[in-house]
N, CA, C and O of each residue as an XYZ file, in Angstrom:
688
protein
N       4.211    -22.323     -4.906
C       3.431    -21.248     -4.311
C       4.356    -20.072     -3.983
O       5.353    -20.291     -3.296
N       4.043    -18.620     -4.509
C       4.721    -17.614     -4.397
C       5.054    -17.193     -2.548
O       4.193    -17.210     -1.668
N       6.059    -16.954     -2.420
C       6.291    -16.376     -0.644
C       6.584    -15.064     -0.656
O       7.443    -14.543     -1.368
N       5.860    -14.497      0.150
C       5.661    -13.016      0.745
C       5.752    -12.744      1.850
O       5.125    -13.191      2.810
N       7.115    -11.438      1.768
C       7.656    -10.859      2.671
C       6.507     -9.725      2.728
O       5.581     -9.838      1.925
N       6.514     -8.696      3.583
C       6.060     -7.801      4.478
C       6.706     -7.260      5.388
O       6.657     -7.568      6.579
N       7.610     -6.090      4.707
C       7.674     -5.347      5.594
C       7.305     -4.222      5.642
O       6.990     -3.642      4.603
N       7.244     -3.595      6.887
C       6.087     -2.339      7.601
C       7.154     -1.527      8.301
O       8.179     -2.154      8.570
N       7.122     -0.607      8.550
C       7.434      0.816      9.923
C       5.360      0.991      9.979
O       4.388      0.806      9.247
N       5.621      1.356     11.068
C       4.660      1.891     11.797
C       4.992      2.613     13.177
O       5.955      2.436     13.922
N       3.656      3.682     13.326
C       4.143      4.779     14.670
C       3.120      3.874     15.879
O       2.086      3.508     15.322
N       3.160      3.566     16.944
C       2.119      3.601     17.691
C       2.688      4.868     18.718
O       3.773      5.448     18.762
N       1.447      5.008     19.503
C       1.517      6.353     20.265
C       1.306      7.240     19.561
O       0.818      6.874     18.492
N       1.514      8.757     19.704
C       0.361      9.649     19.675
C       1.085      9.500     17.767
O       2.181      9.095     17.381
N      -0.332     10.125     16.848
C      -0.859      9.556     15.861
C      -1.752     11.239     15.197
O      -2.635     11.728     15.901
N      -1.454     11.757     14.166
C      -2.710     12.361     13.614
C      -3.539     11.456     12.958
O      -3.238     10.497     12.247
N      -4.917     12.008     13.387
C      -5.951     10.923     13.359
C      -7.271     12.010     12.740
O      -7.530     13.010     13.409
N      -7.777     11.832     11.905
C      -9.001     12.734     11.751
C      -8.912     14.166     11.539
O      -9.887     14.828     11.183
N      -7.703     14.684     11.760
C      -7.973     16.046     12.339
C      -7.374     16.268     13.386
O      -7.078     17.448     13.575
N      -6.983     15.291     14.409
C      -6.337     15.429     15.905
C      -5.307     15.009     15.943
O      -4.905     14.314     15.010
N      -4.346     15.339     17.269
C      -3.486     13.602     17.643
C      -4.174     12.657     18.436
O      -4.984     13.208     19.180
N      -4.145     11.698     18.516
C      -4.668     10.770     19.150
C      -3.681      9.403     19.513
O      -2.866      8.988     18.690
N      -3.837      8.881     20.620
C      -3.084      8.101     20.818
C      -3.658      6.538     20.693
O      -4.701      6.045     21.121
N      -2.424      5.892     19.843
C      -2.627      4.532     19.637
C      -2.018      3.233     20.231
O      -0.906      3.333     20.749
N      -2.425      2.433     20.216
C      -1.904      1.286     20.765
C      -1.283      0.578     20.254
O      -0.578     -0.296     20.759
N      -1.484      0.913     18.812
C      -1.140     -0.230     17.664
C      -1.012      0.357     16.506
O      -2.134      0.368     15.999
N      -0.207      0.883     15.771
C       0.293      1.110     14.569
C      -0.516      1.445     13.499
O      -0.476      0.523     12.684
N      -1.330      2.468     13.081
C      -1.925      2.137     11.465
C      -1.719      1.014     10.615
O      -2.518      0.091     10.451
N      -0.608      1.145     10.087
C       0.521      0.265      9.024
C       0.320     -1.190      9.798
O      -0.536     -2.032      9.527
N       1.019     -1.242     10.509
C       0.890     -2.772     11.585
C      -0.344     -3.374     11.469
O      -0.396     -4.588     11.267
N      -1.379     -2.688     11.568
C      -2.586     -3.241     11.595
C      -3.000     -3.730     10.149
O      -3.601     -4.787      9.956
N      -2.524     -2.640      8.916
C      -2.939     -3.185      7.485
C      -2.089     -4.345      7.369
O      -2.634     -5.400      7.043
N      -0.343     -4.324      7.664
C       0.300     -5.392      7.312
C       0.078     -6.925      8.024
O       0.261     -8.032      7.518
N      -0.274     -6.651      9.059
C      -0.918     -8.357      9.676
C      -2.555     -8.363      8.304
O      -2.706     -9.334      7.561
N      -3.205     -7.554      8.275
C      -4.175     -8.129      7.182
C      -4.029     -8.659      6.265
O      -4.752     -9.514      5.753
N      -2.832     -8.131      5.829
C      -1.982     -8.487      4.510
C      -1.150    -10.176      4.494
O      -1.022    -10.988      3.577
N      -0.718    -10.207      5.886
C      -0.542    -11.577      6.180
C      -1.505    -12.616      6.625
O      -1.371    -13.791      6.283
N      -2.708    -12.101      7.563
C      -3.666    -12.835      7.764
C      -4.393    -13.597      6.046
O      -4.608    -14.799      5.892
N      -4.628    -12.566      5.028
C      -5.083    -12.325      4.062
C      -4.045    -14.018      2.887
O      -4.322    -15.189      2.626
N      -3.037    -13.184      2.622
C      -1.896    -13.989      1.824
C      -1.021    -14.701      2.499
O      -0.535    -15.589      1.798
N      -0.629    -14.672      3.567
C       0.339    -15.515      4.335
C       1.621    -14.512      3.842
O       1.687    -13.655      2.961
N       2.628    -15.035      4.848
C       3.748    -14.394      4.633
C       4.778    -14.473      5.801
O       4.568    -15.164      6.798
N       5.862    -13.753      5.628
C       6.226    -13.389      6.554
C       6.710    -11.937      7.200
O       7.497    -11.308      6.493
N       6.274    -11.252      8.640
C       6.249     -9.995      8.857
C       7.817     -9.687      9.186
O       8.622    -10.583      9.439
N       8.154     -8.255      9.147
C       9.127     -8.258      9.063
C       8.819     -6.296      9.871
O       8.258     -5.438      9.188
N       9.234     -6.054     11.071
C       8.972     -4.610     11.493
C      10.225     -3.872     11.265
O      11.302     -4.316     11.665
N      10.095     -2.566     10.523
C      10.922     -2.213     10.565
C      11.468     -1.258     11.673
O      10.552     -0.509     12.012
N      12.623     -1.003     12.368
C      12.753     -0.349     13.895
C      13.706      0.648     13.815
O      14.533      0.438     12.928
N      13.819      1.371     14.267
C      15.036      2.583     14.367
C      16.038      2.299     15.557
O      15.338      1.979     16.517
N      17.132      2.281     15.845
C      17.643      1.894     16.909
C      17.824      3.597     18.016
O      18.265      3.633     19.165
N      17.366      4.705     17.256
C      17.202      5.774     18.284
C      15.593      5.983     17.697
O      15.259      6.173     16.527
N      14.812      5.893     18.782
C      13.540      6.140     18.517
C      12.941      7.173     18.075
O      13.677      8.153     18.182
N      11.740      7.465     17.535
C      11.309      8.974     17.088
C      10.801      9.393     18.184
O      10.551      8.604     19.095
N      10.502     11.054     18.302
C       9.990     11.873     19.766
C       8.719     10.860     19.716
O       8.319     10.120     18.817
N       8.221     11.126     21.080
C       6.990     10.241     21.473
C       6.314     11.286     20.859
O       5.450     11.011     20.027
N       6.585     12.527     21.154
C       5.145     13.676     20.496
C       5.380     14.017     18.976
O       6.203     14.348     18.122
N       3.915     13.660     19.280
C       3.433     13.827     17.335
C       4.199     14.969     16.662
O       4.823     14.509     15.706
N       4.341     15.982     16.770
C       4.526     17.259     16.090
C       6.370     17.078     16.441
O       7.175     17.174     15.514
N       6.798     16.829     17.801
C       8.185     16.702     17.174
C       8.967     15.535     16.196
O      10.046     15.536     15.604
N       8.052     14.713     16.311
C       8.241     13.649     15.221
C       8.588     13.637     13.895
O       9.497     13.067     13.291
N       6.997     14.950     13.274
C       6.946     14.826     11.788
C       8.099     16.198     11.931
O       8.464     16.583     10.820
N       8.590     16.820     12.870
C       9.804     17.658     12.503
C      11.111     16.634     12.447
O      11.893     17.269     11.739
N      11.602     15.710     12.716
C      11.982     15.106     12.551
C      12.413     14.191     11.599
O      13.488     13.624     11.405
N      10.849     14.168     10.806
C      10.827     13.028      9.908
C      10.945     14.071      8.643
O      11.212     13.713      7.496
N      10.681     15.531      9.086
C      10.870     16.059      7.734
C      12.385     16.832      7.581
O      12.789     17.549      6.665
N      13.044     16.417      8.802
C      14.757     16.772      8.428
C      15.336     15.657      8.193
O      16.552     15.835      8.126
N      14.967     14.331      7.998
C      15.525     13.097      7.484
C      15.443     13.027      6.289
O      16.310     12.431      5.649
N      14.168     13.735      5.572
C      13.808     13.999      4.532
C      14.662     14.676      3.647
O      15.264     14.162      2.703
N      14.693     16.144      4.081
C      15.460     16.849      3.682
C      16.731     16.198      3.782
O      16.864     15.752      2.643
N      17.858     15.828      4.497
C      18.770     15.137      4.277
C      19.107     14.093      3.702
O      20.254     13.762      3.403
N      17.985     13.434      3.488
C      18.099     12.122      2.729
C      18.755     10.943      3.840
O      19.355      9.896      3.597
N      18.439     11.473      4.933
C      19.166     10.623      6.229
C      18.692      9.055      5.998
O      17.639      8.835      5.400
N      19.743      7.671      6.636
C      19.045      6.591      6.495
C      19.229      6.276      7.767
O      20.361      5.824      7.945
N      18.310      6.350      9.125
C      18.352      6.109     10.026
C      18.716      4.447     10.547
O      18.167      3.485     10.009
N      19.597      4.321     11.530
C      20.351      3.045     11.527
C      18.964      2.264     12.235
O      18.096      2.904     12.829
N      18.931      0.774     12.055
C      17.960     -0.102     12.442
C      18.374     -0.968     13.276
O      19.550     -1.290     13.443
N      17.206     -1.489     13.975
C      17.437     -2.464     15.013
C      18.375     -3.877     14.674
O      19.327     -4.462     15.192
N      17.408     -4.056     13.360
C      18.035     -5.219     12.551
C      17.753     -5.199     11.407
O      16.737     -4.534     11.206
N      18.147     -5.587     10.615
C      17.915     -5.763      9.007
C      17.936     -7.206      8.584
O      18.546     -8.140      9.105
N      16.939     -7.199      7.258
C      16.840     -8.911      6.652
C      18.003     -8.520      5.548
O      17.801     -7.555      4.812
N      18.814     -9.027      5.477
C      20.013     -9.126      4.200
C      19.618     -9.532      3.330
O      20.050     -8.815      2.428
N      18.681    -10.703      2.691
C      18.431    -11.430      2.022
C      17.117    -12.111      1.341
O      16.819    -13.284      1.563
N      16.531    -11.448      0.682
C      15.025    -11.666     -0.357
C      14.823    -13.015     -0.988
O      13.847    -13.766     -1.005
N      16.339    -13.128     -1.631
C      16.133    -14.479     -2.420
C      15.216    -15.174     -2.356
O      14.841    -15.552     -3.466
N      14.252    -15.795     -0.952
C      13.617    -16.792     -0.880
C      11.884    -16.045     -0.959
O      10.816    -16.566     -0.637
N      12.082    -15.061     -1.352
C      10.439    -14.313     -1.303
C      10.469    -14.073     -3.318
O      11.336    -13.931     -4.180
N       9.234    -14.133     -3.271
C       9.060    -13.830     -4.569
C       8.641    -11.946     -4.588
O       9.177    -10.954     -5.084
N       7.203    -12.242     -3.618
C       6.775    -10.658     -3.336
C       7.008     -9.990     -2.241
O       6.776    -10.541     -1.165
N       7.452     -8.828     -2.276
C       7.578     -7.708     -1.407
C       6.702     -6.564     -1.096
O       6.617     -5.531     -1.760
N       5.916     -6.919      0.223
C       5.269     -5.958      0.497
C       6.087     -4.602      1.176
O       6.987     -4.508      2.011
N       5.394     -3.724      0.472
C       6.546     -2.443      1.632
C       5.842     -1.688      1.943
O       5.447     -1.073      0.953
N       5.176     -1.153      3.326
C       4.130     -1.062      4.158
C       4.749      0.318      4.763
O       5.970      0.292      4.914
N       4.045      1.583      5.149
C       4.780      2.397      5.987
C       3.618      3.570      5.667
O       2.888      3.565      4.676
N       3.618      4.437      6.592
C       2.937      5.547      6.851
C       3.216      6.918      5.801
O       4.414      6.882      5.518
N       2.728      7.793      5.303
C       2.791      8.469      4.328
C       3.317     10.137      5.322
O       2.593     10.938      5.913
N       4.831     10.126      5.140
C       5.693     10.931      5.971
C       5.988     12.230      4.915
O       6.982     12.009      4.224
N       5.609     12.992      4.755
C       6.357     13.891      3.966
C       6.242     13.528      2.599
O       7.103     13.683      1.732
N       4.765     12.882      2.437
C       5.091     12.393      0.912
C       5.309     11.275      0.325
O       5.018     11.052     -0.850
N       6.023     10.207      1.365
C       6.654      9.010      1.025
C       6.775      8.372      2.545
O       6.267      8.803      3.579
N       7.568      7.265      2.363
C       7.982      6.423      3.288
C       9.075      7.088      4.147
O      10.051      7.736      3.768
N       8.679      6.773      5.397
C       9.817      7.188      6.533
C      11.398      6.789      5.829
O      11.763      5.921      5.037
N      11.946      7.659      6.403
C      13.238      7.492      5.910
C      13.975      6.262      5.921
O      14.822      5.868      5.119
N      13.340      5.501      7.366
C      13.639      4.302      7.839
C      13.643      2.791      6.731
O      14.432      1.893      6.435
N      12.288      3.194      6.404
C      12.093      2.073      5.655
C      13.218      1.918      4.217
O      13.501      0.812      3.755
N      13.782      3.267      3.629
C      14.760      2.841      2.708
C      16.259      2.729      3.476
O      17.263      2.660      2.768
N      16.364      2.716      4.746
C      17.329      1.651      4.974
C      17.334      0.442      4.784
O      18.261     -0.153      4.234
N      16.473      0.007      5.142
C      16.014     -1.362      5.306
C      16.499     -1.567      3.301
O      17.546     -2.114      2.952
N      15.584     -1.058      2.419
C      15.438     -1.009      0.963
C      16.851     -1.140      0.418
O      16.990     -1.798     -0.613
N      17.628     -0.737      0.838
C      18.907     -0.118     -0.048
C      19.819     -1.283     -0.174
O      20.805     -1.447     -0.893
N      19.151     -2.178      0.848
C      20.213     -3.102      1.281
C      20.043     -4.377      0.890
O      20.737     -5.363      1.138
N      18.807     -4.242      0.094
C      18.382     -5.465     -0.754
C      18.961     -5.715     -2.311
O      19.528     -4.811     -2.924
N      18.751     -7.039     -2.870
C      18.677     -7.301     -4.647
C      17.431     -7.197     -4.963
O      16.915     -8.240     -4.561
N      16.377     -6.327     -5.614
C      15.206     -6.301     -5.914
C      14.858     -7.581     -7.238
O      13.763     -8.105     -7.441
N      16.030     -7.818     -7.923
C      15.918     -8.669     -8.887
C      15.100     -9.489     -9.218
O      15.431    -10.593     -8.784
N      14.142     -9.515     -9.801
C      13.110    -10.357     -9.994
C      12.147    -10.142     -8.978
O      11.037    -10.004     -9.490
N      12.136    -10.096     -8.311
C      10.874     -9.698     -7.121
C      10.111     -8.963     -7.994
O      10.421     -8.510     -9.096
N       8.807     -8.875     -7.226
C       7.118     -8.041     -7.189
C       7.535     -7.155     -6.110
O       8.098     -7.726     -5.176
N       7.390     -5.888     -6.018
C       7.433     -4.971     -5.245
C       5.984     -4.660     -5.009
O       5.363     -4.661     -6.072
N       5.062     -4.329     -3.700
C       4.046     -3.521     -3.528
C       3.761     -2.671     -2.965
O       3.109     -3.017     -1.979
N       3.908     -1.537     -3.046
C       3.274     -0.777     -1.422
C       2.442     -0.489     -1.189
O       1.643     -0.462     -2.126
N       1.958     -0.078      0.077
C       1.046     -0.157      0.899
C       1.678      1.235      1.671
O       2.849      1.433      1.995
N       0.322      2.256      1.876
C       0.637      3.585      2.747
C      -0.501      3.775      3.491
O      -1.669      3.653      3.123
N      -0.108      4.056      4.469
C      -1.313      4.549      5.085
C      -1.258      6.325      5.671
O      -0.318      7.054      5.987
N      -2.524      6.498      5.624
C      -1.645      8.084      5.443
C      -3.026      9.239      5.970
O      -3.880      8.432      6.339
N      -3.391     10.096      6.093
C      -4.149     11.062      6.342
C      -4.552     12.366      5.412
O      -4.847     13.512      5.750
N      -4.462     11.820      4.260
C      -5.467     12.708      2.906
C      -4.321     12.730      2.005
O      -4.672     13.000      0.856
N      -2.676     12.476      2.183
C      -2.130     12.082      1.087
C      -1.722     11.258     -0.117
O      -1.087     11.406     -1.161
N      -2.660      9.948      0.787
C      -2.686      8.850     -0.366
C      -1.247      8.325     -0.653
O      -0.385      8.137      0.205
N      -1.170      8.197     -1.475
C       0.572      7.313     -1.881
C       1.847      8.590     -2.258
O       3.015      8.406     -2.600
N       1.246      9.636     -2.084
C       2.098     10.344     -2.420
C       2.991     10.185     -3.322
O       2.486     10.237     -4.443
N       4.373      9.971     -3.329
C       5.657      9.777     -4.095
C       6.004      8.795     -3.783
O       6.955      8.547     -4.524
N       5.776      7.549     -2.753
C       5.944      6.509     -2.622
C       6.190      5.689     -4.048
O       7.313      5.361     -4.433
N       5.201      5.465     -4.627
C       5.425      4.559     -5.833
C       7.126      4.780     -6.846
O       7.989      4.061     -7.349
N       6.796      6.331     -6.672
C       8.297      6.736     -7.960
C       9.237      6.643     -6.967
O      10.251      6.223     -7.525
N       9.526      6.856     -5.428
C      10.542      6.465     -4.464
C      10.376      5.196     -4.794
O       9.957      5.586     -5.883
N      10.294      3.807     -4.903
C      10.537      2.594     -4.451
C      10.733      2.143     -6.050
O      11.223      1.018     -6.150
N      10.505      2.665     -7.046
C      11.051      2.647     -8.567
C      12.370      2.887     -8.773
O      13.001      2.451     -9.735
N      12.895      3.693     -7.737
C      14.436      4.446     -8.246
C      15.551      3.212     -6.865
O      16.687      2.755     -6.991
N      14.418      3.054     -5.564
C      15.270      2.332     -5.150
C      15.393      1.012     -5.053
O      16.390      0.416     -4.644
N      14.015      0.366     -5.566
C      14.542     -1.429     -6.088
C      14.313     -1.784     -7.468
O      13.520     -2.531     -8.041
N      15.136     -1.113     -7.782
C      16.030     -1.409     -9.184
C      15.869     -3.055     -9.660
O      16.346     -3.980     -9.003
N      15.207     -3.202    -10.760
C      15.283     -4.393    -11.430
C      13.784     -5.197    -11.226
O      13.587     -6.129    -12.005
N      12.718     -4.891    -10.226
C      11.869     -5.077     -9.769
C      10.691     -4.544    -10.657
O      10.557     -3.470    -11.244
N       9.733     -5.847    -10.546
C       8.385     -5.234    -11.189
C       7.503     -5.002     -9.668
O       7.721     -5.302     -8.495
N       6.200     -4.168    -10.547
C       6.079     -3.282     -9.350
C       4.238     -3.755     -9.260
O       3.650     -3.862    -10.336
N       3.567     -3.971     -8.138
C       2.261     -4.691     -8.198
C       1.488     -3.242     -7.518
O       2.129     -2.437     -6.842
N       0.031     -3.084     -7.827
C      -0.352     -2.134     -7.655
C      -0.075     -1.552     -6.359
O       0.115     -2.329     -5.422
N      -0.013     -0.050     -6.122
C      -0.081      0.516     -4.883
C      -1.903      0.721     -3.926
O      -3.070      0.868     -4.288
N      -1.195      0.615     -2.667
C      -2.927      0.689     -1.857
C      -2.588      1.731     -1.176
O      -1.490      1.645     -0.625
N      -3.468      3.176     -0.961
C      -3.152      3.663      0.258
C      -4.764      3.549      0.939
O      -5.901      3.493      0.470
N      -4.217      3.549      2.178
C      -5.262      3.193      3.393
C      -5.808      4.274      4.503
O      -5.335      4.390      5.633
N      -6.440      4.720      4.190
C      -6.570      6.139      5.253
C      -6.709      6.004      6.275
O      -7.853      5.775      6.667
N      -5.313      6.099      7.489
C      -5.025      6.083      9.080
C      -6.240      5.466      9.496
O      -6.457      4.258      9.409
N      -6.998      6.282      9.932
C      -8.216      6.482     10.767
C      -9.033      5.278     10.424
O      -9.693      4.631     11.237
N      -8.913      5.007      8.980
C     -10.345      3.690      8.696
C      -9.212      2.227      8.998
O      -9.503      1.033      9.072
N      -8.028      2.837      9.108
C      -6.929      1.318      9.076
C      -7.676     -0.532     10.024
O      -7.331     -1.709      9.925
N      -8.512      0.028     10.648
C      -8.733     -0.805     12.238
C      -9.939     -2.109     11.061
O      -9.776     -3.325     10.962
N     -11.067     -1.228     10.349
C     -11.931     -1.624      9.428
C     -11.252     -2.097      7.893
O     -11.962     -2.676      7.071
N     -10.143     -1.856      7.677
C     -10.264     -2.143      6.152
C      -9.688     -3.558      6.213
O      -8.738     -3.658      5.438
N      -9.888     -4.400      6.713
C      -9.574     -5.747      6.030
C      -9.919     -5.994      5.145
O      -9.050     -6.683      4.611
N     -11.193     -5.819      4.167
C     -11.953     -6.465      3.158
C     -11.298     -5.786      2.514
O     -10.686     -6.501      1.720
N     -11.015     -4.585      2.364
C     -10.372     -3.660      1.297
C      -9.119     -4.013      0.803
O      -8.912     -4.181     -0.399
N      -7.884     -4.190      2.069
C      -6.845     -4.704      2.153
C      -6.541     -6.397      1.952
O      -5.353     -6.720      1.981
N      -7.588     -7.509      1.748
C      -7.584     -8.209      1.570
C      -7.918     -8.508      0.233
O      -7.405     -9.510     -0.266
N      -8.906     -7.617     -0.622
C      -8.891     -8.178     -1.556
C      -7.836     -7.253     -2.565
O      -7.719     -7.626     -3.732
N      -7.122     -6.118     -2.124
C      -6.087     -5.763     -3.224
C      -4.797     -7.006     -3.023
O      -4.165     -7.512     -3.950
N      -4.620     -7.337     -1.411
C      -3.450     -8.118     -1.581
C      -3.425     -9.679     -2.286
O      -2.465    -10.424     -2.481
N      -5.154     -9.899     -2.643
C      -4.992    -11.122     -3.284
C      -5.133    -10.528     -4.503
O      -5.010    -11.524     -5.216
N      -5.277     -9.759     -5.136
C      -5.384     -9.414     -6.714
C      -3.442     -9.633     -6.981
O      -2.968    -10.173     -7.980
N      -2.544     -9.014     -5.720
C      -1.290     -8.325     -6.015
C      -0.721    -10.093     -6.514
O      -0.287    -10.379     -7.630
N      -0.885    -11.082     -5.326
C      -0.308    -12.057     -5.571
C      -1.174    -13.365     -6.261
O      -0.877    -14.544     -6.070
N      -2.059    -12.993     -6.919
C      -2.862    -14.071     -7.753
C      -2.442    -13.898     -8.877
O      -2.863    -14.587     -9.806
């Protein structure tokens, strides 16, 4: 039986949501990636920054869009060293500038993609997957790649059925 990793960044606290900021309790992303495990089993894996992002929304995505521009890899709480024992890789994260927080390709860089299933998963507010897919092509090298889902923020709380049945198509 195939084993699946999952890992996620997610924001909780204040959040564009609809049109607004709004404040959350619980992560967009967080919420699709436990579906994703409720769904396929697995194991979760959060990804953390060891200097946190501004609590406020707007200084955040300024933030997240000079990491961008720099190509910064913000240092982490902790890192998994080691895939070997997963077949699939979920890679879960909020749609920042286009792509995945900068964060999450720390975490990435530091892996062997070798043989693995790569998937991602975005959740995002009218950008959809953005550049995600061709970002995670250039950085896990050697990896085949299982379809991408993006999840729109706001419906994240409702889409289990949605998110459940792409993540069993990814690993069936």
């Amino acid at each position: 039986m195939a084993k699946n990793l999952i890992l996620y960044y997610s924001r909780k606290g204040e959040n564009y949501v609809n049109g607004s900021v709004r404040n959350l309790a619980k992560g967009n992303t967080e919420i699709a990636a436990e579906f994703i495990e409720k769904t396929v089993g697995g194991d979760l894996f959060e990804i953390e920054t060891v200097k946190p992002y501004a609590a406020s929304y707007m200084e955040c995505i300024d933030e997240a869009k000079k990491e961008l521009r720099e190509q910064a890899r913000p240092e982490l709480k902790k890192y998994i060293e080691d895939i070997s024992d997963y077949d699939n890789i979920f890679v879960c994260g909020p749609c920042w500038w286009g792509t995945y927080p900068m964060a999450v390709f720390s975490q990435l860089e530091k892996l062997d993609f070798n043989g693995k299933k790569v998937i991602p998963l975005m959740t995002h507010e009218g950008s959809g997957l953005g550049g995600s897919v061709r970002d995670l092509q250039k950085i896990c090298q050697g990896a085949s790649f299982g379809e991408g889902l993006a999840v729109h923020g706001a419906d994240a709380a409702k889409s289990l059925k949605t998110v459940a049945s792409w993540a069993k198509k990814q690993v069936g």
